[in-house]
N, C-alpha and C positions, 0 to 999 in steps of 0.2 A: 253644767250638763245640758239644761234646758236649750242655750245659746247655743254649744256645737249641734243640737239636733235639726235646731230651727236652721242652724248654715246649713247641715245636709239635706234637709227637705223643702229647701233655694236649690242646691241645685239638683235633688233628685226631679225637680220641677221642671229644669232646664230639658228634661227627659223627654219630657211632654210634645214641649213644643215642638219639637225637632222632627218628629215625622209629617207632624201639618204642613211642612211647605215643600219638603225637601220631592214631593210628586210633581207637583206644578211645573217647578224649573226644569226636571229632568223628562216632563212628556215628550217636549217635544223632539228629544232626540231618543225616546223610546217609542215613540210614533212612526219616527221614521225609519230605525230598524226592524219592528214587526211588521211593518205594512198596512198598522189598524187604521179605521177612521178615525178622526181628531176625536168624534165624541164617546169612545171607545173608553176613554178617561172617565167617564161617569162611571162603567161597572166599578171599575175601582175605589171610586171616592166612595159609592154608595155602599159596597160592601164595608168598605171600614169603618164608615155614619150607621149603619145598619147595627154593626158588633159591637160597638162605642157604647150606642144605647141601651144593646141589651146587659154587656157588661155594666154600665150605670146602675140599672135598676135590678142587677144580682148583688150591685155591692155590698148592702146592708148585711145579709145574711152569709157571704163570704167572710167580712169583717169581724161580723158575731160570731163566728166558729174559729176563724185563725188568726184573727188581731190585726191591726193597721200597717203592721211592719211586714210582715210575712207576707201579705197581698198586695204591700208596695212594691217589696223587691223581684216577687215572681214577677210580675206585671212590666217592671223593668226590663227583665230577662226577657221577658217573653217578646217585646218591642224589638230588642236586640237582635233575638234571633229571625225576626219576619223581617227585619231590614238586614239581613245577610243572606234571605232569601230571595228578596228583591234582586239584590245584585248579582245571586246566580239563576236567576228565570230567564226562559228563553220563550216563553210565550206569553198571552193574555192569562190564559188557565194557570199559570203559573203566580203570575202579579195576583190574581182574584184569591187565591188559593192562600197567598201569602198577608192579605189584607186583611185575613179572618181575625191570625192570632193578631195583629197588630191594632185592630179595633177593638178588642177585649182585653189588650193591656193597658191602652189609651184611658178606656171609660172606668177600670178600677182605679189606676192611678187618681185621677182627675178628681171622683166621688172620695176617695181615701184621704187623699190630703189634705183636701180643701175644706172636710168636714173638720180633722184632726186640728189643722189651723185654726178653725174656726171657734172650737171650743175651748183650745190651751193658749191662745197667743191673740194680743191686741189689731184692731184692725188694721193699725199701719202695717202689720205684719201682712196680711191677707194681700194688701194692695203690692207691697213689696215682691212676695210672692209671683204675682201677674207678671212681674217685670221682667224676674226672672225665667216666666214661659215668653216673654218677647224675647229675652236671647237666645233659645233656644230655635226659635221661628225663623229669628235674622242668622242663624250658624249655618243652618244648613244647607239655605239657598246660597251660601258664599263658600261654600267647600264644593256644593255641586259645581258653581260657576270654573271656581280654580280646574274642578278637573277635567270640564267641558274645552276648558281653554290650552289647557297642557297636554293634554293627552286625547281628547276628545273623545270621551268615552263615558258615560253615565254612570256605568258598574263601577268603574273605581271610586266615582262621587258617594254611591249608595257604603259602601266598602268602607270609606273615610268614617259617612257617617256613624256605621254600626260600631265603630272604634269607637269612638266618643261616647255612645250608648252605651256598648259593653263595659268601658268604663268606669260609668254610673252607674252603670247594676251594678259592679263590685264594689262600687261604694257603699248602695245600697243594701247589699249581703254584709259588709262586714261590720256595718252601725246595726243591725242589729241585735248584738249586746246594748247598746247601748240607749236605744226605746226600751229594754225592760228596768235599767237604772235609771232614768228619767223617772218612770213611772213608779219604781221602788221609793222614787227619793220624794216622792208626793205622797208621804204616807197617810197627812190629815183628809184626802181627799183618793176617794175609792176607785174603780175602775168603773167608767160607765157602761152599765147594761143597758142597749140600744135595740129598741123595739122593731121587728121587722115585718113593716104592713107594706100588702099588696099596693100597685098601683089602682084598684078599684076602689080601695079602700080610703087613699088621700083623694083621690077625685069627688069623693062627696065633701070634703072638706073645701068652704066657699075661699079660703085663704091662701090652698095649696092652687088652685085654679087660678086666682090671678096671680100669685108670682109666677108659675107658670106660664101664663100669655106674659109677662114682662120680660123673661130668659129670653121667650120666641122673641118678642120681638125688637130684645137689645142684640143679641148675636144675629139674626137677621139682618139689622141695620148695618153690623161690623164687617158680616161676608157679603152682603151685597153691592159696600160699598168699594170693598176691596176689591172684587171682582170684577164689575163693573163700572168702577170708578173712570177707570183707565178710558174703558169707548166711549163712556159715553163723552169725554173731552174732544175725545177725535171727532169723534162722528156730527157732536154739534155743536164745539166749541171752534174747528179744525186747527185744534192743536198738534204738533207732530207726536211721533209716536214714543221717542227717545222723550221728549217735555212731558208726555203723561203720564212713562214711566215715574221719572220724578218725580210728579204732583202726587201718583201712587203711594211711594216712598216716603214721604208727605207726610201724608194719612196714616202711615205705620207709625212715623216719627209721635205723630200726634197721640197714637195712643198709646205709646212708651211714657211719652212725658205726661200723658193725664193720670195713668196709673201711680208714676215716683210723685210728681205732686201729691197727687190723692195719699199717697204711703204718707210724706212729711206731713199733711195736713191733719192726720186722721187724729191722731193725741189730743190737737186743739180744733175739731172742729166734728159733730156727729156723722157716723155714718148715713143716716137719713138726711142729713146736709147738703153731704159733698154729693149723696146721687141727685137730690134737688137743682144744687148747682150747674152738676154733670149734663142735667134734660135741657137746662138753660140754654149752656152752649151750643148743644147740640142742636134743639132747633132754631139756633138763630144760625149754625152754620148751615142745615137743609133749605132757609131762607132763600140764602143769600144764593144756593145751588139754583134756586128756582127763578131769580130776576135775573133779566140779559143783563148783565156786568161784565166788563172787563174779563180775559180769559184770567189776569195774575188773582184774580178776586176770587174765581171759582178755585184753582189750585188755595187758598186760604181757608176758602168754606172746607173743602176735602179735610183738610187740617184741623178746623172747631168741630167736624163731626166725627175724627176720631178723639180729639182733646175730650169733646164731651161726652162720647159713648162710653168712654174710658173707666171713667168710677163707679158705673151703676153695678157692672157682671160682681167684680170682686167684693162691692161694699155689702150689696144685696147677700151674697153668698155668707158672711160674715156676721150677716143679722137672723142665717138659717137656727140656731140656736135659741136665741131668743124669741124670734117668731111661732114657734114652732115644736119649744121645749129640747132637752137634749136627750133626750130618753127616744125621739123621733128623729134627732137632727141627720140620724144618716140614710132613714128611708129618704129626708124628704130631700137631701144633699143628693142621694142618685137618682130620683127622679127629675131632682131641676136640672143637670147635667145629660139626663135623658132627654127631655122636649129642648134643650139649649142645640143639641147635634140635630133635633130634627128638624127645628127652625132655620140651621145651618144645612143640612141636605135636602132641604126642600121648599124654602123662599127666594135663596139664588138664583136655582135652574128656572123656578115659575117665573121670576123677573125675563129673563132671557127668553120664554115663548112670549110674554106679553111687548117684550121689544120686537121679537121679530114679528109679531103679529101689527102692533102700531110702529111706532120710532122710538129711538134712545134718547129722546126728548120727556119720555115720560121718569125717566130715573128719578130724579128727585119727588115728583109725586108718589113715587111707589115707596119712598123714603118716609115719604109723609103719612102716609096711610099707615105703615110701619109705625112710627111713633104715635100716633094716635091711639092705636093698639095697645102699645105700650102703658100709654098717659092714663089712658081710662081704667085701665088692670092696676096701675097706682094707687089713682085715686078708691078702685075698689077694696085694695087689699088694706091702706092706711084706716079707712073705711070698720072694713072688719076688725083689725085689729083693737082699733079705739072701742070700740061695738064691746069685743071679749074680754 
């Protein structure tokens, strides 16, 4: 019973992903039939990072009143139906409108599982998990493309995708018998009651603080290198634009495969290992981003710095229990998934005025700083731990 739930909650995961990319691909040709400005796309993003967060940090106490299943599958539902809204909007007011519920099913989900994972199933599991939110990332940009290319049309792409989602919530509705036989069949082990403290209240806590700056500043590193990854090759490597796609693609590659590595590794090797290992890579590939090298050399860095950004988000997540107690573990699961979107909507765009303000030559410095940030909140939080 355990094992079929763990398969559905793989791919109620797959759920996840699928609205993070599937805007990106289809702006530009929602750009171009509203008539908005290109940067018009940030109400959007921001509204959804906005409602992400705040559903993160209601999770606790959503969870404590109707259980981990029940606010999976709404949350589900609710994704579903704001990307079938997408697809029948005819304005911006519309998209922003529709971004609301689809940021508040994002940030339950996200908080719900990962905590759930976290406390009933082994780390390779967590890491495995990730993987299946990359398929979910790479689905949707490849159904939009299909329907950009067949029909050329965006709405039937957004259309495709809410089938697959609605899907998933019916999956998600009908395994619900089957989280409370899970849970009947652990009868030596009780149901946890999970304590629900304000965010003012972990911010005095010196431990919840630095894993906090380590969320900001590993998803920081993963969206700004995504985002940016792409100009800054053109701009100062003058790679074309079709090869930096690629190199992009690259970088996605790379942190599919640091996550399933990380999954098989995780039995034989500590969680606090593999993210050791994970910072390794990673700043040797922001290194290599930084010396004039060959362009095929910097396309390879793209690639060690998503291989090793790759196991810190998941492994870290998976040590929320332990660090943290499980009687806490789900305040402190939605508030790291809360500062993880804010470090995500709001380190990207500040990169982007500081390039237009200096050059795109600064990119991997601003990488660097990022990891710093990171490295130091490690050392702080390993720190406290050993300390308590």
């Amino acid at each position: 019973m355990a094992t079929l739930l763990l398969i559905i909650i793989y791919i109620i995961f797959i759920s996840l992903g699928i609205p993070d990319s599937i805007f990106g691909t289809a702006w530009p040709a929602i750009n171009t039939e509203f008539g908005v400005p290109v940067s018009a796309a940030g109400y959007v993003t921001f509204t959804i990072s906005g409602f992400t967060t705040i559903s993160s940090l209601s999770s606790a106490k959503l969870i404590q009143k109707y259980g981990t299943a029940a606010i999976t599958a709404a949350s589900v539902s609710l994704t579903a139906v704001a990307l079938l809204g997408f697809s029948f909007s005819q304005n911006m007011l519309w998209l922003c409108l529709f971004a609301i519920p689809l940021g508040l099913g994002a940030g339950a989900i996200d908080a719900a599982l990962n905590n759930y994972v976290a406390l009933h199933y082994k780390a390779s599991h967590m890491n495995l998990l990730h993987c299946f939110y990359g398929i979910g990332v790479s689905m949707s940009p490849y159904l939009m493309s299909l329907s950009l290319s067949e029909s050329n049309h965006w709405r039937s792409g957004y259309y495709a995708v809410f089938m697959v989602q609605a899907s998933i919530a019916m999956i998600a509705l009908f395994s619900l018998p089957l989280w409370r036989k899970v849970h009947q069949g652990k009868s030596a082990n009780k149901e946890i009651v999970f304590k629900s403290v304000s965010i003012l209240s972990l911010f005095k806590l010196p431990s919840a603080r630095a894993v906090w700056l380590i969320f900001i500043g590993s998803c920081a590193i993963e969206y700004t290198a995504g985002i940016w990854g792409s100009s800054f090759l053109v701009n100062t490597k003058g790679v074309s634009l079709e090869a930096a796609a690629q190199s992009v693609t690259l970088y996605y590659v790379g942190i599919a495969t640091g996550r399933l590595l990380s999954g098989l590794l995780a039995d034989r090797v500590t969680s606090w290992r593999l993210i050791h290992l994970g910072q390794g890579i990673l700043f040797m590939g922001i290194v290599m981003l930084m010396l004039p090298l060959p362009t095929a050399v910097s396309t390879v860095a793209l690639f060690l710095v998503g291989l090793g950004n790759a196991p810190i988000f998941p492994n870290l997540l998976h040590l929320t229990p332990k660090n943290f107690g499980q009687e806490l573990s789900q305040s402190m699961m939605g508030s790291q998934m809360a500062v993880s979107y804010l470090g995500i909507m709001l380190m990207p765009p500040l990169f982007g005025l500081l390039a237009q303000m200096t050059s795109m030559n600064t990119f991997p410095y601003y990488l660097v700083l990022l990891f710093v940030i990171m490295l130091l909140a490690m050392n702080r939080l390993l720190w406290v731990l050993k300390k308590n």
